[in-house]
BAZALO-725157 format. One line per 5 residues: number of its first residue (from 0); their letters; for each residue x, y, z of N, C-alpha, C, O, CB. Coordinates in steps of 0.1 Angstrom, whole numbers. Glycine has a CB too. Example, Ala and Ser with C-alpha at 12.3 -4.5 7.8 and 13.67 -1.06 7.14 Angstrom:
BEGIN
0) AS) 132/-57/78/123/-45/78/132/-33/78/142/-33/85/113/-45/90 ~ 128/-22/71/137/-11/71/129/0/79/134/11/80/141/-6/57
***
This chain:
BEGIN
0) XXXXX) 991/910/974/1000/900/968/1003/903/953/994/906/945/994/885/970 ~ 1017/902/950/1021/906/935/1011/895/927/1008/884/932/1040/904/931 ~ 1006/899/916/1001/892/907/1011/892/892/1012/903/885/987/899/907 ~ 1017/881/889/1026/882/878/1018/876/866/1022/875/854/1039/875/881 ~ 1005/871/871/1002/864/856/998/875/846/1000/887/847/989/852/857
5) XXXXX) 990/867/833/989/874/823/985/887/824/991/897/819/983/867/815 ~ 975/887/829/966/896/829/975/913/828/977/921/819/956/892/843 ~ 976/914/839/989/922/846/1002/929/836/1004/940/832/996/910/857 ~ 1007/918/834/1024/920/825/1021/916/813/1031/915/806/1038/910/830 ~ 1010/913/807/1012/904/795/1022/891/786/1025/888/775/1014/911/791
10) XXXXX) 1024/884/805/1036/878/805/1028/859/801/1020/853/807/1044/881/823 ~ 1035/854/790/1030/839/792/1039/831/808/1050/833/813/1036/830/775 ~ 1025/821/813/1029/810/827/1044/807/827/1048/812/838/1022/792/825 ~ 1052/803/823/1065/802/824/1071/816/827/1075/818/838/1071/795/812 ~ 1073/828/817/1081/839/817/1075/847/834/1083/855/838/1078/848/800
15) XXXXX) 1059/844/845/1053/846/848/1063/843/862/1067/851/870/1043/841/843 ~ 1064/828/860/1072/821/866/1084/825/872/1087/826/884/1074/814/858 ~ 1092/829/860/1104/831/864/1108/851/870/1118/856/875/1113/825/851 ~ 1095/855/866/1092/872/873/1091/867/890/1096/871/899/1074/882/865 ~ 1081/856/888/1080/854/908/1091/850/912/1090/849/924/1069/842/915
20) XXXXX) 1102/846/909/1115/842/911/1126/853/911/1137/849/915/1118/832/902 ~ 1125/864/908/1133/875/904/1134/883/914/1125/888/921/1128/882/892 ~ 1147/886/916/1148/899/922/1158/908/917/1168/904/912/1152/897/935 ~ 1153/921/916/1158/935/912/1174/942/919/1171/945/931/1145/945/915 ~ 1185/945/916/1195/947/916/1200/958/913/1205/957/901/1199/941/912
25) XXXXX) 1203/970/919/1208/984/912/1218/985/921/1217/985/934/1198/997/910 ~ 1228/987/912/1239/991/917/1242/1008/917/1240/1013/907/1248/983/911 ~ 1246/1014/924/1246/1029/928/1260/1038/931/1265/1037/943/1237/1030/942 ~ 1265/1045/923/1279/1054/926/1273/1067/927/1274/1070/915/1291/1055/913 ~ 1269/1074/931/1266/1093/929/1258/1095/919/1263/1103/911/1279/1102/925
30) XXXXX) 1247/1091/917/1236/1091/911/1220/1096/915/1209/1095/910/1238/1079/908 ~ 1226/1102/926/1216/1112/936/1207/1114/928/1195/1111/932/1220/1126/941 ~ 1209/1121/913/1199/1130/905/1189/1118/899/1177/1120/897/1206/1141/891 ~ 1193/1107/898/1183/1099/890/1177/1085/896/1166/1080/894/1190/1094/877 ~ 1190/1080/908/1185/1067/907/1172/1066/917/1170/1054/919/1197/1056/910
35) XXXXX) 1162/1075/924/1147/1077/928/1136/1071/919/1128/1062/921/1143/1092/928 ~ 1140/1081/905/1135/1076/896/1139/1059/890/1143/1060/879/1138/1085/889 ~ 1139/1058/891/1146/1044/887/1140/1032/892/1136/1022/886/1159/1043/893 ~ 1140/1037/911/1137/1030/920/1121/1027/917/1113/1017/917/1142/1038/932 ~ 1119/1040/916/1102/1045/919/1095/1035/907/1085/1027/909/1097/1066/916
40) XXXXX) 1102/1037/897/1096/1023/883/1098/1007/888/1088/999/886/1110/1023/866 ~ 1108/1004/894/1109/992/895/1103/985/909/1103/973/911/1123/989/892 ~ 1099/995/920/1089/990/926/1076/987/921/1069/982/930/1088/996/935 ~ 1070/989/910/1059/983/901/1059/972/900/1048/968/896/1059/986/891 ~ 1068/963/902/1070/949/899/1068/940/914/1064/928/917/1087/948/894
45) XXXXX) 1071/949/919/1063/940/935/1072/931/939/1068/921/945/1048/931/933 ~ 1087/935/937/1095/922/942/1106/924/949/1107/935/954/1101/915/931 ~ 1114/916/953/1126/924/959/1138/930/950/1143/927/939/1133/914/969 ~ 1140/941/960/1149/955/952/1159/955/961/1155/955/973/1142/972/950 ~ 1172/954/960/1183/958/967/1191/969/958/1191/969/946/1193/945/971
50) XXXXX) 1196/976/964/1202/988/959/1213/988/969/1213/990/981/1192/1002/959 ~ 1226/984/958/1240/981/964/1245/1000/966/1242/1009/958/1253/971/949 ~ 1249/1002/974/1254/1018/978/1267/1015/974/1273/1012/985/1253/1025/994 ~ 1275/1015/964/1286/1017/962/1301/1028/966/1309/1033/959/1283/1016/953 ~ 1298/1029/984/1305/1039/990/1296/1058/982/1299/1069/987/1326/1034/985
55) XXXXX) 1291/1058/975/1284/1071/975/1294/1083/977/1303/1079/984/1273/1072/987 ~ 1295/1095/973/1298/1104/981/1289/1115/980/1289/1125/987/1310/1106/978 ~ 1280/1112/968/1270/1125/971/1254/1129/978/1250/1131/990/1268/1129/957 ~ 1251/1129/971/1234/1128/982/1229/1116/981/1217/1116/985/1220/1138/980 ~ 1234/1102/973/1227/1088/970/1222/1086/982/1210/1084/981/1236/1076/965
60) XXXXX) 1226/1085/994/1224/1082/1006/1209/1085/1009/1199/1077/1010/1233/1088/1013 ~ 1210/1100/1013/1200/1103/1019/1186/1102/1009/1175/1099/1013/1204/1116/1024 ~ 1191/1103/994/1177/1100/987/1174/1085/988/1162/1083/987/1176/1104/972 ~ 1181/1074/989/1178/1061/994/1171/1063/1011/1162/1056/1015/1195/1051/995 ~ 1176/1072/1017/1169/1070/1032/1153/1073/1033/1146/1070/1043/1175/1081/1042
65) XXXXX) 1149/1077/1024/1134/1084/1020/1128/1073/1017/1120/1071/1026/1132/1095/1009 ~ 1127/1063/1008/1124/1053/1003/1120/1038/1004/1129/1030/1008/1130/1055/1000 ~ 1111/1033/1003/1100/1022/1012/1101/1011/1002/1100/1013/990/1081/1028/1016 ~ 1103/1000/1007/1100/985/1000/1113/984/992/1114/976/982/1085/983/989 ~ 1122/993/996/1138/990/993/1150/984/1004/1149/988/1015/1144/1004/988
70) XXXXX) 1161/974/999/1169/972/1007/1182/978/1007/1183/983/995/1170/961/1007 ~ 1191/981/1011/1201/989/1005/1212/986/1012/1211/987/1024/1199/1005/1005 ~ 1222/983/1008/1232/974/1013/1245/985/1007/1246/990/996/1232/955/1005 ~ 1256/989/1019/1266/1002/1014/1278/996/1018/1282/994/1030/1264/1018/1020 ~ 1284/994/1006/1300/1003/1009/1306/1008/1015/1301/1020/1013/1303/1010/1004
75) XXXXX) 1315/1010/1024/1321/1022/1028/1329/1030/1021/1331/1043/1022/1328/1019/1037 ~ 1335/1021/1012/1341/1029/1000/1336/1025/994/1326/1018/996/1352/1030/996 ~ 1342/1029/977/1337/1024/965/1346/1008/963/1356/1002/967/1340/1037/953 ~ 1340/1008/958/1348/988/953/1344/987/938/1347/975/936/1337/969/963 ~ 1342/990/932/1338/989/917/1321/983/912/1313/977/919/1350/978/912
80) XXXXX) 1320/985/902/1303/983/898/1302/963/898/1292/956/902/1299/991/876 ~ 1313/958/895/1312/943/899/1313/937/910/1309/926/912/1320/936/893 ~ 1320/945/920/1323/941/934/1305/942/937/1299/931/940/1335/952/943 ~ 1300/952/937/1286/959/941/1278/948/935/1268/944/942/1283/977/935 ~ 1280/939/918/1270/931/917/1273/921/925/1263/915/929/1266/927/905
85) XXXXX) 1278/920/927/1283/906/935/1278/905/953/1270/899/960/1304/905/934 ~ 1284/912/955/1274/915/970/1258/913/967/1250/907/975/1275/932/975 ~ 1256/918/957/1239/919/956/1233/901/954/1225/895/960/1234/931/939 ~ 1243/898/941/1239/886/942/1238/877/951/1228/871/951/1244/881/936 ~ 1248/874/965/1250/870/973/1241/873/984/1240/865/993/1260/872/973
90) XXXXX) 1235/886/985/1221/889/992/1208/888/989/1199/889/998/1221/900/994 ~ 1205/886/972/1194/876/971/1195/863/968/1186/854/967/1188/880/962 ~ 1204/863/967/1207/840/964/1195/834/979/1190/823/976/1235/830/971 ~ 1193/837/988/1186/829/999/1171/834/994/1161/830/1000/1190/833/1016 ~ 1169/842/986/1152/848/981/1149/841/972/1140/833/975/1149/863/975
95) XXXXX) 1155/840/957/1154/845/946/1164/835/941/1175/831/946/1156/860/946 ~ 1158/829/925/1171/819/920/1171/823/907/1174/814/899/1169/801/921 ~ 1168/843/899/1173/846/892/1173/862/898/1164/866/906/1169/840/880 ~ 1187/874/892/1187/886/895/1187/890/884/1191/884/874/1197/891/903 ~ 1181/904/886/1178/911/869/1187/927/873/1179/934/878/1154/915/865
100) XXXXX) 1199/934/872/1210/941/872/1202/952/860/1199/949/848/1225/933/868 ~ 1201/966/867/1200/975/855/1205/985/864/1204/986/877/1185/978/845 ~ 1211/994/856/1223/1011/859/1215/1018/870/1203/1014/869/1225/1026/841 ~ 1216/1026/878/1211/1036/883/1209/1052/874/1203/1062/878/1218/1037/893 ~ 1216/1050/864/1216/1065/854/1203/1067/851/1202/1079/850/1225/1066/839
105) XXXXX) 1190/1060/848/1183/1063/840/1182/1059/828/1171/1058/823/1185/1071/840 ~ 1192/1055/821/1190/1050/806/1185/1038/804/1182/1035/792/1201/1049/800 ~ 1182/1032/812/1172/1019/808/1160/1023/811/1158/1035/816/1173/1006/815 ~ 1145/1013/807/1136/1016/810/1133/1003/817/1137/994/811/1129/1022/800 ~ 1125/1000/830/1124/994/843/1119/982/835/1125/972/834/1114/1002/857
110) XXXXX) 1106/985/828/1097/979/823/1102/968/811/1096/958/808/1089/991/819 ~ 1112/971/806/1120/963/794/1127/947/803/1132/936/799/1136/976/786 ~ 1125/954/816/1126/939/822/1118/928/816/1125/917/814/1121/939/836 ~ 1106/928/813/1097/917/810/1103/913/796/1097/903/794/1080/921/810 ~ 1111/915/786/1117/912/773/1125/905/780/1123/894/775/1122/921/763
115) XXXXX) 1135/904/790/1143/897/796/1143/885/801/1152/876/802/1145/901/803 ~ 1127/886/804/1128/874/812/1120/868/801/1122/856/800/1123/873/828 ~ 1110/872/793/1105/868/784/1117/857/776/1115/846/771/1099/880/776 ~ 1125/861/776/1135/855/768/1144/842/773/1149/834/766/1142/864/765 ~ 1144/844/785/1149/834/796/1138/822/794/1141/814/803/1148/840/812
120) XXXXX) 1127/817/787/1120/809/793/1121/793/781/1115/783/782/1105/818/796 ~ 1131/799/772/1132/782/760/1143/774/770/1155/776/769/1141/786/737 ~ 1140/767/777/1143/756/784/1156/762/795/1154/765/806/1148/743/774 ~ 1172/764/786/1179/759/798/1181/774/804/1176/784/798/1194/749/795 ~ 1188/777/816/1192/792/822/1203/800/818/1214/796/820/1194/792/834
125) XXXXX) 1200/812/814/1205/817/800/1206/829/812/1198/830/822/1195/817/783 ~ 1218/838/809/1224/850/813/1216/857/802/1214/850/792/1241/852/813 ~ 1209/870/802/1204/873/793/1203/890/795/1198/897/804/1192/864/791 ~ 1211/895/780/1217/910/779/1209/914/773/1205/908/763/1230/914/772 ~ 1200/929/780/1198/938/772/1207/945/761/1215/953/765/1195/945/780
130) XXXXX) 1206/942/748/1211/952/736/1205/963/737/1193/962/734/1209/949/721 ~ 1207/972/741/1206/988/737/1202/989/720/1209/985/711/1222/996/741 ~ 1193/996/719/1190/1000/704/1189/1018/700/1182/1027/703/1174/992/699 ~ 1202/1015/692/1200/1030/685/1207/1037/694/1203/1048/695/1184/1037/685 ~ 1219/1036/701/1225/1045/709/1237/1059/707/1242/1067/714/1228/1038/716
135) XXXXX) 1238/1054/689/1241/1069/679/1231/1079/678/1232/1090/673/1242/1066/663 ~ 1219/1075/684/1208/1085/676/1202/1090/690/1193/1099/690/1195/1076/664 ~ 1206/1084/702/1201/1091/716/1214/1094/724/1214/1088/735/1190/1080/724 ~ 1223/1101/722/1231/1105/728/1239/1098/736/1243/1104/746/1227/1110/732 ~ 1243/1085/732/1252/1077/740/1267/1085/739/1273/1088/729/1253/1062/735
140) XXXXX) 1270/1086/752/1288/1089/752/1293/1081/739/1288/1071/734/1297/1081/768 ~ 1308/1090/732/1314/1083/723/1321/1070/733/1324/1059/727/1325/1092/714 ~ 1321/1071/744/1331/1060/754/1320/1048/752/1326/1037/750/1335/1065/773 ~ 1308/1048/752/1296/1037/756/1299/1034/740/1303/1023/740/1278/1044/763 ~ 1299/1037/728/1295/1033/720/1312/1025/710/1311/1015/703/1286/1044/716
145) XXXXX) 1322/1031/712/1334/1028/712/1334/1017/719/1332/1006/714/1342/1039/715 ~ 1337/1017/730/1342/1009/744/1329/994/740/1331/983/744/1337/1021/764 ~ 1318/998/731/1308/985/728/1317/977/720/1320/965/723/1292/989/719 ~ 1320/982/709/1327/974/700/1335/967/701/1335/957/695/1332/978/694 ~ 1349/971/714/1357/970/717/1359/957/726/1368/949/724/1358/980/721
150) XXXXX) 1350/956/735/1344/945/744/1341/936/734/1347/925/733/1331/948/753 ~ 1327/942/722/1323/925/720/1333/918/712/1333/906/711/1309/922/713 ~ 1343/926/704/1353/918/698/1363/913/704/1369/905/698/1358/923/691 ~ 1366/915/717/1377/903/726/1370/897/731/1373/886/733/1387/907/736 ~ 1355/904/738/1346/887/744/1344/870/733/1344/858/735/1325/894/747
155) XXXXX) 1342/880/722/1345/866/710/1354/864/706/1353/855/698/1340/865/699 ~ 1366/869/706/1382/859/710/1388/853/720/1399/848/722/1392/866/709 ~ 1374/854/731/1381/849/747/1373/838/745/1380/828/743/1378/859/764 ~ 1360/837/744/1351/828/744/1345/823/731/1340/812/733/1343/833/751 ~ 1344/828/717/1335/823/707/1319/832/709/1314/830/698/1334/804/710
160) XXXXX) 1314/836/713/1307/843/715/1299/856/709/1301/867/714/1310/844/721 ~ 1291/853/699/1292/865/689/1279/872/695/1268/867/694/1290/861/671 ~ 1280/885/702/1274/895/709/1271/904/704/1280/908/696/1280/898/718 ~ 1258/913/704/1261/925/701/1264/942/713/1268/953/709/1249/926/693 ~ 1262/937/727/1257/947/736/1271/942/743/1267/944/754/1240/946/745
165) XXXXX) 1280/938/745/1284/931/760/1290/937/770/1295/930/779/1292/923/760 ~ 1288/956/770/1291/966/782/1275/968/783/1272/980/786/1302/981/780 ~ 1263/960/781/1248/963/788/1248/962/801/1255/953/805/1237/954/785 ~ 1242/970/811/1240/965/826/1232/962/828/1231/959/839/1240/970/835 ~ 1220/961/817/1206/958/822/1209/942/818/1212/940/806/1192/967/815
170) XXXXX) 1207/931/828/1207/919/827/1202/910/833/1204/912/846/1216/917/827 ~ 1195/899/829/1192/889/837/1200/877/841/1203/869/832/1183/885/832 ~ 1205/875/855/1214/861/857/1209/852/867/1204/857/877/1228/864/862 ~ 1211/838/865/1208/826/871/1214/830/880/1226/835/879/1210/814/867 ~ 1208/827/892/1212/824/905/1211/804/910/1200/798/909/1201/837/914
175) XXXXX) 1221/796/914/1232/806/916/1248/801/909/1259/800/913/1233/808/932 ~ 1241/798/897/1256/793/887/1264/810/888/1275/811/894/1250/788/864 ~ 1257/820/883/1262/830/883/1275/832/894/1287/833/892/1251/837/883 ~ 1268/833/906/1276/830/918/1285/819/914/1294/820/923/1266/826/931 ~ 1289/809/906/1299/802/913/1307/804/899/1311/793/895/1296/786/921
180) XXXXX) 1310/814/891/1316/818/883/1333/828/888/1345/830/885/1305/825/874 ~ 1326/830/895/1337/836/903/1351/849/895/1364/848/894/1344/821/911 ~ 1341/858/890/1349/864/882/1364/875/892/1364/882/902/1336/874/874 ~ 1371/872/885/1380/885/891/1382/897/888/1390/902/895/1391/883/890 ~ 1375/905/878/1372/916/876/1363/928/888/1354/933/881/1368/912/865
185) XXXXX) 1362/932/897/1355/940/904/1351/951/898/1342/955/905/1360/943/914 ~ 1355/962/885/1352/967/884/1342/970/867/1332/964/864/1362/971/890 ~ 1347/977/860/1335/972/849/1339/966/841/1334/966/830/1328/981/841 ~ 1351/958/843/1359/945/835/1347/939/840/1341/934/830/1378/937/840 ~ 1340/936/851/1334/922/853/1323/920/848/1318/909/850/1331/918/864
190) XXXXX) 1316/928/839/1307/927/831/1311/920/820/1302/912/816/1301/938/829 ~ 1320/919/813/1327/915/798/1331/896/806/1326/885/802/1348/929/792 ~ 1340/900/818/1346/890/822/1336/878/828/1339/866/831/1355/895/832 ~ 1322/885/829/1314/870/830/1306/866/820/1299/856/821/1306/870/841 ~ 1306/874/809/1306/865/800/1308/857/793/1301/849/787/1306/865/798
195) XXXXX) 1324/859/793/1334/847/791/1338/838/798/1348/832/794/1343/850/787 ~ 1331/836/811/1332/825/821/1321/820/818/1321/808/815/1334/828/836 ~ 1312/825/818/1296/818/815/1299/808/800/1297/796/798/1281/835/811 ~ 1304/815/792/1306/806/781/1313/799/779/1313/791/769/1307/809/771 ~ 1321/798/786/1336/784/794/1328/774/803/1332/762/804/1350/793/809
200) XXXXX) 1315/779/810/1310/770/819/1298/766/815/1291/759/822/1310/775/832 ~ 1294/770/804/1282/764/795/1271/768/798/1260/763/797/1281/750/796 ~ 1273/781/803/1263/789/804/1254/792/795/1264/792/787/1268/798/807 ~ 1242/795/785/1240/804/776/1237/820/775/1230/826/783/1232/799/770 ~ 1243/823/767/1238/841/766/1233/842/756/1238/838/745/1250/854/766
205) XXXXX) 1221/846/759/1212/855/749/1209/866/751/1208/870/762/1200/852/747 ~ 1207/876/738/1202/890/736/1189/892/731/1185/888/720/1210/897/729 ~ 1183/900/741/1169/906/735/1173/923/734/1181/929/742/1153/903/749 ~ 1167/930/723/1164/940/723/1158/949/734/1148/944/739/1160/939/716 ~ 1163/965/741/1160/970/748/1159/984/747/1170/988/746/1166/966/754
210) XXXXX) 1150/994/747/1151/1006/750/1164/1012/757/1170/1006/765/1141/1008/756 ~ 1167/1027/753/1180/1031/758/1177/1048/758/1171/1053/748/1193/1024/747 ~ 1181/1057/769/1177/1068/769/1188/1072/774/1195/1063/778/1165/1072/774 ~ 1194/1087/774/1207/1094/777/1201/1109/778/1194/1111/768/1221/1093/764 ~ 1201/1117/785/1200/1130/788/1205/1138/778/1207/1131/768/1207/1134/800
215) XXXXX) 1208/1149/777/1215/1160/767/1227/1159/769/1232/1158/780/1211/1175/768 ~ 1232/1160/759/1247/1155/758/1254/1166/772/1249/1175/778/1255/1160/739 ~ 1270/1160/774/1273/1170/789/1264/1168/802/1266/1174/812/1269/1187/785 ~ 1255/1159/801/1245/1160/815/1244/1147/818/1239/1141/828/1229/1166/813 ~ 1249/1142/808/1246/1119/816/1262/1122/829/1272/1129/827/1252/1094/793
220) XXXXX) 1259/1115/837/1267/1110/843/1278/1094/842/1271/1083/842/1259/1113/852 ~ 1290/1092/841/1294/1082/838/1305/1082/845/1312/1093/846/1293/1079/827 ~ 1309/1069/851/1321/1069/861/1328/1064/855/1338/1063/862/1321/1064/874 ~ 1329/1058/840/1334/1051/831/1349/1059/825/1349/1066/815/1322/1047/820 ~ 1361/1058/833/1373/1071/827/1381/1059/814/1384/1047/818/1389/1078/845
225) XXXXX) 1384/1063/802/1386/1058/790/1398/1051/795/1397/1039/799/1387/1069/777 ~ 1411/1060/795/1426/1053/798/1420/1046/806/1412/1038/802/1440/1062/805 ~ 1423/1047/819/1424/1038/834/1411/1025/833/1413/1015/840/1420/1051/849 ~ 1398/1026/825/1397/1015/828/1392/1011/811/1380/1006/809/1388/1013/842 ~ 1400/1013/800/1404/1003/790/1416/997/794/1416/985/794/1405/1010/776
230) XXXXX) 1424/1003/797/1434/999/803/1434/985/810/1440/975/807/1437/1008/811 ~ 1423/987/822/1418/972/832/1412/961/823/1414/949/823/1404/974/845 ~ 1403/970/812/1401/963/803/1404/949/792/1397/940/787/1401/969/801 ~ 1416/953/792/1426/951/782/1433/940/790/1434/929/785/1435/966/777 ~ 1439/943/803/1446/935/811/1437/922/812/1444/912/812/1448/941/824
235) XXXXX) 1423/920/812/1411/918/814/1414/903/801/1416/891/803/1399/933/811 ~ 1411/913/789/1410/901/784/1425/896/773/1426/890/763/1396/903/776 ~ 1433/902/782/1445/897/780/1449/884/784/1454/876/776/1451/905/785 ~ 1445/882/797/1449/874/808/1432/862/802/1433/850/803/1450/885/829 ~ 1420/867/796/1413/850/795/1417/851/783/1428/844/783/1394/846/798
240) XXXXX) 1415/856/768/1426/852/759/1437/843/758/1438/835/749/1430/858/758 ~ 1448/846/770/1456/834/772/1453/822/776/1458/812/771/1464/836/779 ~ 1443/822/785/1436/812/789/1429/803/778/1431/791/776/1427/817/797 ~ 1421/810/772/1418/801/761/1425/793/751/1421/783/746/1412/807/755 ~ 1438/801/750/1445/798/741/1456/783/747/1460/774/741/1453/813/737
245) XXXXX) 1458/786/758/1465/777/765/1464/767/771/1472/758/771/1470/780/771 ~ 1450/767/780/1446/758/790/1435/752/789/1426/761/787/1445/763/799 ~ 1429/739/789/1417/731/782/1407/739/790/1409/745/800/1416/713/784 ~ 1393/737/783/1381/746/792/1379/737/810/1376/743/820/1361/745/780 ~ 1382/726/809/1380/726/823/1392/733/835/1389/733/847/1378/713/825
250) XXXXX) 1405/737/830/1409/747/837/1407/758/841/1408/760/853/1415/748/836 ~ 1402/768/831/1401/776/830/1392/787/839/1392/799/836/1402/774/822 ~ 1385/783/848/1377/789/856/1387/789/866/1396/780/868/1364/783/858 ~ 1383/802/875/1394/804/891/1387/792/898/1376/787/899/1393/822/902 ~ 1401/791/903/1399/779/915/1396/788/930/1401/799/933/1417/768/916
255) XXX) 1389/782/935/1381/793/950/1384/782/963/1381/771/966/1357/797/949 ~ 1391/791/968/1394/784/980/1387/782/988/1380/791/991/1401/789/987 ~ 1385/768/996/1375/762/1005/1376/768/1017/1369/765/1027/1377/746/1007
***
């Protein structure tokens, strides 16, 4: 039986708490070379792991088929990295009443989970972003570090929201407000785009500090293409921008058909 108290994680009874409540979330595009590793860290935690298969086309598959005390839920095609959280959320919501989302690349470290939830625990339920630290000085793509800026300055013209990370994937979310945010973004618009629903719906977001690692330059993998999806980007926070600007906050969330 998982043991989450102190002893173990170094976790205080509340933050303890909400680790026995957690389930683990990786979402997966052609990441064959790393996301094992990944996997192999965050079964340490003793909890439930779903690993969204995001249609795959390379060997993700078969290195998920090797693999024990994992669930893995696939795609037939690709659908985008938000479509893939969303499924996941929707497959631990009957476990679990918070999900903790980190990359399949490697660049997080498994373990920086516990700052996460450490942070989740001053009263109300808080979406809560790994900041990446130092990612000039460990090889972050110019797109990851550009494309950072870029986000958090229209997430705080959409919403008021002064961020420093808001393209992090490593994240902790309430289940199941999260779920009824209902973002329209599927692809890596929906990381930016639920932020700024979360802060329309009185969500809170907080940032804790997080370790951040990148291969030798030329060797990270990233499905992230600049034009085509700054582009979605842009459309992205084009369309809640207006919203903000136009429509009182209780409109402004999508209406979901019964």
């Amino acid at each position: 039986m998982f043991d989450c108290g102190t002893e173990r994680w170094g976790l205080s009874p509340s933050a303890a708490a909400i680790l026995s409540r957690t389930a683990f979330i990786i979402p997966v595009y052609n990441h064959a070379g790393t996301v094992g590793a990944v996997i192999e860290k965050v079964l340490a935690f003793d909890r439930p792991l779903l690993v969204v298969d995001d249609g795959c086309t390379d060997d993700t598959p078969k290195v998920l088929e090797g693999l024990r005390g994992v669930t893995v839920i696939r795609h037939p095609v690709n659908r985008g990295k938000g479509a893939a959280i969303m499924t996941g959320f929707a497959a631990v919501a009957p476990l679990c009443d918070w999900a903790l989302t980190l990359d399949a690349d490697g660049q997080h470290d498994p373990l920086d989970a516990l700052s996460l939830i450490g942070a989740a625990t001053a009263g109300a339920r808080p979406i809560v972003l790994g900041k990446r630290v130092g990612m000039a000085q460990k090889g972050a793509p110019w797109t990851s570090r550009w494309g950072r800026g870029f986000s958090n300055f229209w997430v705080f013209a959409a919403s008021g929201l002064v961020l420093s990370d808001t393209q992090s994937g490593f994240r902790l979310y309430p289940l199941p407000e999260s779920l009824q945010l209902h973002p329209q973004g599927d692809r890596f618009q929906f990381e930016v785009e639920v932020l700024v629903l979360a802060a329309w719906s009185g969500i809170p977001v907080v940032e804790v500090e997080v370790s951040v690692h990148y291969p030798l330059p030329g060797r990270h993998i990233s499905h992230f293409r600049p034009g085509r999806d700054f582009w979605r980007n842009t459309l992205t926070f084009s369309r809640l921008l207006a919203k903000r600007l136009l429509l009182p906050r209780s409109h402004r969330l999508p209406r979901v058909k019964s």
